[in-house]
N, C-alpha and C positions, 0 to 999 in steps of 0.2 A: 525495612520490613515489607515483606511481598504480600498481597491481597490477592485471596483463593477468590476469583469473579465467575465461578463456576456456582456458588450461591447465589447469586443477582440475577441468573440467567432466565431462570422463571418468570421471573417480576419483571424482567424484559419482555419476553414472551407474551405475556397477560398485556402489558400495558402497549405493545405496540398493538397486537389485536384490537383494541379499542381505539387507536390511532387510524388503523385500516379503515375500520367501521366509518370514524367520523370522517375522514376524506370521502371515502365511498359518497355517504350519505350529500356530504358539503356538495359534492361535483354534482349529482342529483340535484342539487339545489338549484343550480347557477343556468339560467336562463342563455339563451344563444341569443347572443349580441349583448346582452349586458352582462356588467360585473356587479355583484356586490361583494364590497371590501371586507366585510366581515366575514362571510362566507370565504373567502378566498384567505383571509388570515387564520382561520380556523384552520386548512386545509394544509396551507404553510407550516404553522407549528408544527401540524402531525408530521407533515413529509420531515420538519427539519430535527423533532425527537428523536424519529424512528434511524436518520444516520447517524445524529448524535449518537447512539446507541450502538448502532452496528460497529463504529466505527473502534468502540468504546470496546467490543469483545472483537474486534479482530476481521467482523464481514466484512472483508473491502468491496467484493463484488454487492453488495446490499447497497453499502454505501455509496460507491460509487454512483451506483444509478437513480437514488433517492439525488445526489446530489445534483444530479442533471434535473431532475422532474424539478428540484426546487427552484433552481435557475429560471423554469417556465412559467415558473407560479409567482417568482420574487416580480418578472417582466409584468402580470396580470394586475400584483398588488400595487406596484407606481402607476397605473394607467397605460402602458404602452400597447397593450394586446386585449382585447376583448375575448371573452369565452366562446368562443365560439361553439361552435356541435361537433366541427371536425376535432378540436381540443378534447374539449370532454371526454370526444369517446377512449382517446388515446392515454387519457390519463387514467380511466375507470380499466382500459388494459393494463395500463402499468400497474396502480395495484391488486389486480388480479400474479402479476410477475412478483411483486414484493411478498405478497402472501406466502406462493410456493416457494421462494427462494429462502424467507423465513421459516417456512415450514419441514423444508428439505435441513436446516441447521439446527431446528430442534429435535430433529428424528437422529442426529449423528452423521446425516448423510453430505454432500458436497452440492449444492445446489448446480443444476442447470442451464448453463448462462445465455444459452446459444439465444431463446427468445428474447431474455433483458436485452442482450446487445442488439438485436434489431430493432427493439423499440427504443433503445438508448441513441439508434444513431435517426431514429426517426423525430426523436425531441429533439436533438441540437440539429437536425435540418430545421423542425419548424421554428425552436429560438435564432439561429441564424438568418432567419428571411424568408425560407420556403417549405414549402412541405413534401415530405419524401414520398416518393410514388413507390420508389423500390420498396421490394421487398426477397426478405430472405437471406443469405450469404450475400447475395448482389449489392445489396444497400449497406448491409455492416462494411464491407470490400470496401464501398464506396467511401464510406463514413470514415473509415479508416486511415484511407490515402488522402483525403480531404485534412485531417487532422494529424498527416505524420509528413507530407511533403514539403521539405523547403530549397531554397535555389541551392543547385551543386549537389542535392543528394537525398539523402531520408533521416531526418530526426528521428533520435537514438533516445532523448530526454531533456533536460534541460538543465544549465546552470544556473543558479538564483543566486544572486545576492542584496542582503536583507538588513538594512540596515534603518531602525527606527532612530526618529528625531527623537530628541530628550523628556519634550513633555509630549510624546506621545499617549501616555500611561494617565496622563491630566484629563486628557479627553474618554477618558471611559474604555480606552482599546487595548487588548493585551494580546503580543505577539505570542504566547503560547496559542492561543483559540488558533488563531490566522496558520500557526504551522502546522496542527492540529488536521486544519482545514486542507492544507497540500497533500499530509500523508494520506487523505480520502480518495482525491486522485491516483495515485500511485505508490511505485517502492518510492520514500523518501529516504536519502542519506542527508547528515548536516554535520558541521564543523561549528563548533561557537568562537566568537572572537571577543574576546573580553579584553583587548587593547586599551578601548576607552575606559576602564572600569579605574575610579578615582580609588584612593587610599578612601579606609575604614572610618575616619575621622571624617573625610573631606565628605563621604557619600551622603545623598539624598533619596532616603528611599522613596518618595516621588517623581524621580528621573528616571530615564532608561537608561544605560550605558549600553547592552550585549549588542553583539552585530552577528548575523549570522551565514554562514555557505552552505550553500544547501543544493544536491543534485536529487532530482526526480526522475523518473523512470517508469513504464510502462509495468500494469498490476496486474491482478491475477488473469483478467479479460485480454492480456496482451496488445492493448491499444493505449499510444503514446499518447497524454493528457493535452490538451489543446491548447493552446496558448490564451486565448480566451477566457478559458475557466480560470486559468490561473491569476490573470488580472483582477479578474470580477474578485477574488478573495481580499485583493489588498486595494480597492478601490476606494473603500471607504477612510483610507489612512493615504492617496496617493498623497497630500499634501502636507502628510505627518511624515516623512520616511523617503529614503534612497532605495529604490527597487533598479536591480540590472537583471535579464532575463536573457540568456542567451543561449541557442540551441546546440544538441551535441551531435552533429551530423557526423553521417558512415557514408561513403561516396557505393553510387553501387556497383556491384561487383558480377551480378550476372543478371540479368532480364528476367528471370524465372524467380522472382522474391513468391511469389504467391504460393509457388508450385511447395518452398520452402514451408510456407506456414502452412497448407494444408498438410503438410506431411508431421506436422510440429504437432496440425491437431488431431490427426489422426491415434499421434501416441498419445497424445490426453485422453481422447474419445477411449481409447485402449485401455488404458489406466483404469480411467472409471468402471470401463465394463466388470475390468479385471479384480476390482474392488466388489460390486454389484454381484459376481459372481460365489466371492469369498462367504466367510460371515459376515452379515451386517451387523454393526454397529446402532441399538437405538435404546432412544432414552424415553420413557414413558412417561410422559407431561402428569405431573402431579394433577389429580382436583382440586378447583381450589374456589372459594366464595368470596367476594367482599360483601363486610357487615358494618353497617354504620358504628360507627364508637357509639352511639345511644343507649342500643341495643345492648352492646358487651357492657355497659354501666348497668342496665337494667337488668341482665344475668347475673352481673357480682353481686347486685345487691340481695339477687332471692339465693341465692348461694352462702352468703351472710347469714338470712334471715334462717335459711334451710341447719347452718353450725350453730346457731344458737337456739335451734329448738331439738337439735341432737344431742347440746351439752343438757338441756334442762332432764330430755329423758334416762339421761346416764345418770344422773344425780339418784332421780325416781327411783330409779335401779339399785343403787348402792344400798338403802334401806327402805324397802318397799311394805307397808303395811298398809291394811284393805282401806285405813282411813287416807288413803291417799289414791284410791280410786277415779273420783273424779278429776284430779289435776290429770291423772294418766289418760284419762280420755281427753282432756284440753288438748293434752301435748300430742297426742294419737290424729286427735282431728286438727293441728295444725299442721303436724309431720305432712299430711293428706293435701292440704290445701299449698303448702309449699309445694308438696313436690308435683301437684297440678300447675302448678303456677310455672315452676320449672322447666313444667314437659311444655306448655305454651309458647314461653319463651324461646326454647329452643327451635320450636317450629318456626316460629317467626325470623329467626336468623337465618333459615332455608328459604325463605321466603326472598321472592325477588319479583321484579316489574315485568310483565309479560313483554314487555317493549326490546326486550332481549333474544323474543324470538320473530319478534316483528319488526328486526329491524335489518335483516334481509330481505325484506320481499321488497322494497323503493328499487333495487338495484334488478333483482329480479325481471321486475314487472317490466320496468325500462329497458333491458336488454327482450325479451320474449314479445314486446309489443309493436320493436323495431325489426323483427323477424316473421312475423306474424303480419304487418301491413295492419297494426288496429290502435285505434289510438285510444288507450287505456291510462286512470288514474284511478291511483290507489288510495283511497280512506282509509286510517287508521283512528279507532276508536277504543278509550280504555287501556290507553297503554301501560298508565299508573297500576291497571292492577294486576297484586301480588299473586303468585303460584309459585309451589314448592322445586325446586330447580332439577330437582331429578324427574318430576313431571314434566317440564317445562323441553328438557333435554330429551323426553323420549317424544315429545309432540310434534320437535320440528319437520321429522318428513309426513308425516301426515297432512299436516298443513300445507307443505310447500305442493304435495300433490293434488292437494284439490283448488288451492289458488291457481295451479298449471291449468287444472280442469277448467275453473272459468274463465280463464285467457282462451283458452283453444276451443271447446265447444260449447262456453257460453255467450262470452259476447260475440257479437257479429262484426264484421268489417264493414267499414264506415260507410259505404253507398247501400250497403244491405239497412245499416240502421236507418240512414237518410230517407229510405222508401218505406221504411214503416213508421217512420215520424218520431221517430226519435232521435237525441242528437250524436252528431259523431262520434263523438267520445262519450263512451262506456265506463263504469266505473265499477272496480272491486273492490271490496269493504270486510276490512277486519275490525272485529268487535269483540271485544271482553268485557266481563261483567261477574258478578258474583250473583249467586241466585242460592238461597240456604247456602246447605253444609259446602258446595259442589261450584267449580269455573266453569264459565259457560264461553265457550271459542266460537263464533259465526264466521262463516266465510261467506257473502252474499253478492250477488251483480246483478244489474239491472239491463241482462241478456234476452236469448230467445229463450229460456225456458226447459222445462224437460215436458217432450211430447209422450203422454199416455198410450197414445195407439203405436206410435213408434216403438217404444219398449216394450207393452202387450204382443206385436206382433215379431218384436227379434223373442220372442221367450217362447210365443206359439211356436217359430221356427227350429228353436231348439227342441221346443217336447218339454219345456218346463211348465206348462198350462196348456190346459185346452181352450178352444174357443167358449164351450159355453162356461167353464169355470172362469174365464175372466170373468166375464159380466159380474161377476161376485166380489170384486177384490175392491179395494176401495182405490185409492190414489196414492195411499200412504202404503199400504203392501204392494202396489206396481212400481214406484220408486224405490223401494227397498231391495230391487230385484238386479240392482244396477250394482249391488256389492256382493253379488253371487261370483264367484268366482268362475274366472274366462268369459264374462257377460259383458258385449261392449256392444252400442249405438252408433258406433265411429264408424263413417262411411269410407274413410282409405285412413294409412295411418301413418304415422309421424314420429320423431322422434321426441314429441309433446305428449301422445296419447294416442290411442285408439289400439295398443296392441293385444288388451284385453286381458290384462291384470295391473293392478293398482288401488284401484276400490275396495277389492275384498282383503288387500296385504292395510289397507287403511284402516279399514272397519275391527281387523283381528288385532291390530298396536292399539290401538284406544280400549278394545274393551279387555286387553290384557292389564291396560294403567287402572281397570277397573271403570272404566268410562262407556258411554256411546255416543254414537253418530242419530241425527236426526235427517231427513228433508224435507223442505216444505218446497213448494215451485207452483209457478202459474205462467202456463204458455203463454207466450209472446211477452213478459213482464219480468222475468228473472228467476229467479233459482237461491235456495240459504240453504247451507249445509251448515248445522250448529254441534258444537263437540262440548260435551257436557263431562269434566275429571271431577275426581275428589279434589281437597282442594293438597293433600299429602300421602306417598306413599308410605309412611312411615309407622301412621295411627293409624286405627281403623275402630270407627263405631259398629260392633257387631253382635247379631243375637248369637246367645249359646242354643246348639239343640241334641240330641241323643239321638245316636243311629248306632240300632245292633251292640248297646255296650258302650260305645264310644262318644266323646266328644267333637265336636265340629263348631265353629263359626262360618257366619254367614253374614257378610255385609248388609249391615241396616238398612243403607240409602233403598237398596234394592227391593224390599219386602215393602208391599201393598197391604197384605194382613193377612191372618190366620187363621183356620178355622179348625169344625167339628166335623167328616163329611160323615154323610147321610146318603145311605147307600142308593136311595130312589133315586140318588140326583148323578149314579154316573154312569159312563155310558160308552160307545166304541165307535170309533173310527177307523176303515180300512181294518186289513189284519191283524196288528198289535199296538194301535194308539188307542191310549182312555184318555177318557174326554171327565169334564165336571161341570153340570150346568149353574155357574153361577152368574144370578138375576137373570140379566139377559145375554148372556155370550157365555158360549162355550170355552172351557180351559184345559188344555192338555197337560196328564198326570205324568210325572216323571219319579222314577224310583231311585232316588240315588243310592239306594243299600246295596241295590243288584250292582248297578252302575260301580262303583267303586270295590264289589265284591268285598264284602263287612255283613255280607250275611247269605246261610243258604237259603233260608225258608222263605217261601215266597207269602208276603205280606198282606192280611185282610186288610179291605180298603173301608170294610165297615166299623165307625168309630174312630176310624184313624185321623192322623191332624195332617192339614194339608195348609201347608206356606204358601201364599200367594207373592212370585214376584216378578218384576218384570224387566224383562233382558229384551233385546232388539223390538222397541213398542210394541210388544206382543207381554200375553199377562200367561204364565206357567205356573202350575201345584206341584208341590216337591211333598211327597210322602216323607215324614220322619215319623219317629217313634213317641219322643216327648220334646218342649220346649224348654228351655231354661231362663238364666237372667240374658239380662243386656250391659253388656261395657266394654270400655275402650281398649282393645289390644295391640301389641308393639308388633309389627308383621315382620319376621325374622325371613329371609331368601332361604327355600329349600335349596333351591339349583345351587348356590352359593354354597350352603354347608355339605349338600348332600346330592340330591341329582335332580333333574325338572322331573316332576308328578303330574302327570295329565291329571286335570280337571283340580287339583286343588294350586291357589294362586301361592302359599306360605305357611308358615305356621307361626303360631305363638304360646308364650308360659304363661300358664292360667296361675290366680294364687294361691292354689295348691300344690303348684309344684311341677304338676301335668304338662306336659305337651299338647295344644289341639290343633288339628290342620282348620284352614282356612277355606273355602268352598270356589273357586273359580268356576262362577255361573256359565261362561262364554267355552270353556272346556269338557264341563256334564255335559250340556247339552250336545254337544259335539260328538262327544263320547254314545248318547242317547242315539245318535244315528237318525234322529226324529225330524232334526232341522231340514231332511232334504225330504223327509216324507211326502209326498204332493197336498196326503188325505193333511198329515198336523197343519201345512198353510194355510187350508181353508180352516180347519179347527180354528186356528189360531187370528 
């Protein structure tokens, strides 16, 4: 019976990603000059999983090279090699090479090999003795001839014969693993020899009898298997077993072999393009979650709970008379509390450890800090907590740009710290925390700071404030000006920062998740940029309100409160911004009826009710017509069924039946034109 492994291939996928991670993370760990065993066994498994695997669907090129890395890592785990830095870095390259190479197999496509083989011929230089200076074609060339020359000619592959002692199988070893292990190497051919194999009666299935002939052969990398690696597979049985290993030499024939193989790979090079040119082939990686079995036991059982309060109201049903009123609201207000229970539940299975998107930035930091000349460590705080994964997933580049941020222009390089007495090493600090409804993300360092006059005078230089209107802005509206789009402090620039966009593509992904961005900073002392989500896109607690006829939500978290206005109290700014004097600050009026065109008549502001809420720490009044209730609705994707709607985020089924759109604050106001007003900043 033949097994479709075309199913498995996912769970391959999934599981070696997190095999990546933990090498990644492990070799991050490991100190130059010392080893810890554990860390480097951790590091092992994963290398030795992830060929396990490959080898299992067929990547030889995967495998192969996973097989070489494991080689360096088995030398590390007996003591023979210390970790060094020049190590590390080379193996934090290779899996960056297993990644793509993985990743090229789950797209349909044929992986890349040209960089794995130079870094494959750069590990068996340094497991052999030395470490490879070459690079490029020149070093694989090298690696090559190193590994395919013998006296009289050029190995062609090898002949093996394999012949286990009897209680080999006693000691815990089985020759399927071991030949398993050659075909990772290369094409293997074999012959079994079942000479020894006793009569049916006479056998012991605790014995070995097979013997086996077996030639190997250069794989899909076209580099004949070392002689070396092949031992190292059966070393651990040398004194279990008859091994003969003998090479299949070709005498040469002309002095131009090379000129042969570049012409060999010129037609592969060709091939591929020729495929690359075609249609592609890919296969679209499933979504997918892991959930604690707890979890799935705690959903079955309100699932239970939810069928048997659905049987008791069909009963209700079958002969309903008014004396049985009250059980109907029993069962009414149980059906309720289930199926809240339900929708909780279900949240919580979205629900995952934030440590999943923090657990890039170790590798990160490490390579950018080596680049940079700054010696940076990373804090991670909070990792345990939970955020809904589709949050989580649209958070990661937002993050990854403003921790670039305070690598590049916030901390300082290390004789810059030393002179202002601080120590050389700087530190950036991820922080999660729950605060109410809402995730609260800090990214903070204990850098130079953000200078006030510095960014008041790149904003005077643009015409975005005048001089004497600074003096009126406080700290918190001068830092705010740094997510203005094209607005950058960067004195030359880099391919880290400074080309003056990134902060405002940052600021518009979070308050699209329905979130925002804060800063808090103090020169010479550091810098916190904190990112505040719900904690699911999926729920949303929202008030109902009426404009023009229609129904609308509008996010809870967001609304400060509501009033009555009272025409004395408003007022004008510039040509067409109204202002509303409440207590002590002014608040600029926004009309969303106009705004989303739901109404012609231009609307009396005397009597009318004015929502106070507040988007980019700034407080705005939104004119509506009336208020309604508050509850929690299911935010269904417009873009998804229908097309993207400026200024509303989605929409949801009220229990009437109705459709209401959703209000995306960070879109109105957009829409309102008002954000770049000079006059609504100082309003504001």
């Amino acid at each position: 019976m033949s097994v479709d492994l075309e199913q498995f291939k996912e769970m391959f996928y999934e599981e070696s990603s997190e095999n990546l991670e933990a090498m990644e993370s492990g070799l991050l760990e490991l100190s130059e000059g010392g080893t810890d065993l554990d860390v480097v066994n951790t590091i092992f498994r994963s290398a030795h999983s992830i060929k396990g695997g490959s080898a299992t669907f067929g990547f030889t090129s995967v495998a192969g090279f996973t097989h070489v890395m494991e080689g360096l890592l088995d030398e590390m785990r007996e003591g023979k090699r210390e970790a060094e830095a020049k190590i590390i870095d080379i193996l934090l390259e290779s899996v960056d090479v297993l990644r793509a190479m993985l990743g090229s197999h789950q797209e349909g496509e044929e992986p890349d090999d040209e960089r794995a083989n130079i870094l494959k011929s750069q590990l068996v230089a340094i497991r052999d003795g030395g470490v490879s200076s070459s690079s490029g074609s020149e070093s694989q060339a090298q690696a090559a001839d190193s590994s395919s020359e013998v006296s009289g000619g050029t190995c062609q592959g090898w002949n093996i014969q394999f012949s286990p002692h009897e209680d080999l199988l006693q000691t815990g070893n089985d020759p399927a693993l071991m030949i398993r292990e050659l075909g990772v190497l290369g094409t293997l051919s074999l012959e079994m020899d079942d000479s020894r194999l006793p009569s049916l009666d006479a056998m012991d299935p605790e014995l070995a009898y097979l013997q086996w002939n077996m030639t190997l052969k250069s794989g899909e990398d076209g580099n004949v298997p070392n002689q070396d690696a092949i031992e190292e597979i059966f070393e651990w049985v040398e004194d279990e077993c008859d091994l003969t290993l003998e090479a299949i030499e070709e005498k040469r024939k002309s002095p131009d072999r090379r000129a042969d193989e570049r012409r060999q790979n010129d037609r592969r090079q060709g091939s591929r393009r020729g495929g690359e040119a075609g249609a592609k082939k890919t296969t679209q990686a499933a979504a997918s979650i892991r959930v604690g079995t707890e979890r799935i036991d705690a959903m079955m059982d309100l699932v239970g709970e939810l069928v048997i309060t659905q049987s008791m109201l069909s009963q209700l049903g079958e002969d309903f008379d008014m004396s049985q009123m009250e059980r109907l609201r029993d069962g009414l207000t149980q059906l309720e509390r289930n199926s809240r229970e339900l929708q909780e539940s279900m949240m919580r299975m979205r629900m995952q450890p934030v440590s999943f998107a923090f657990n890039r930035f170790p590798r990160m930091v490490h390579d950018i800090g080596q680049k940079l000349g700054k010696q940076i460590r990373l804090e991670m705080v909070g990792e345990d907590t939970e955020m809904d994964k589709t949050v989580m997933e649209k958070l990661n580049d937002p993050l990854v740009h403003l921790v670039r941020n305070s690598m590049d222009h916030g901390l300082e390089p290390p004789e810059e710290r030393i002179d202002a007495g601080k120590d050389p090493e700087g530190y950036v600090r991820l922080r999660a925390f729950h605060q109410g409804g809402s995730i609260v993300v800090e990214i903070s360092d204990d850098g130079r700071g953000l200078s006030r006059e510095k960014i008041l005078g790149k904003a005077i230089e643009k015409g975005v404030v005048t001089e004497k209107d600074a003096e009126l802005w406080s700290d918190e509206q001068v830092f705010n000006l740094l997510f203005d789009a094209g607005f950058s402090t960067a004195e030359k620039l880099s391919d880290l920062s400074g080309r003056g966009v990134g902060l405002d593509v940052v600021r518009r992904n979070i308050e699209s998740l329905g979130g925002r961005v804060d800063v808090a900073s103090k020169f010479g002392e550091g810098s916190s940029f904190s990112i505040r989500l719900p904690l699911t896109l999926a729920v949303l607690d929202g008030q109902l309100f009426r404009l023009a006829g229609q129904t609308f939500v509008l996010p809870l978290v967001s609304i400060i409160e509501s009033l009555q206005i009272r025409k004395e109290l408003v007022g004008g700014v510039g040509s067409n911004a109204e202002v509303y004097r409440l207590r002590d600050q002014y608040i600029p009026i926004i009309r969303p009826a106009s705004i989303l065109d739901c109404s012609d008549k231009h609307e009396s502001l005397d009597g009318g009710l004015l929502v106070v809420v507040e988007w980019d720490n700034r407080h705005v009044g939104l004119l509506v017509d009336e208020l309604l209730g508050q509850q929690q609705v299911v935010i269904k994707s417009l873009e998804t069924n229908y097309q993207k709607v400026p200024a509303i985020s989605g929409a949801t089924i009220l229990g009437d039946g109705k459709v209401s759109l959703i209000i995306d604050l960070a879109g109105l106001f957009e829409l309102s034109g008002l954000m770049n007003d000079r006059a609504f900043r100082i309003a504001a």
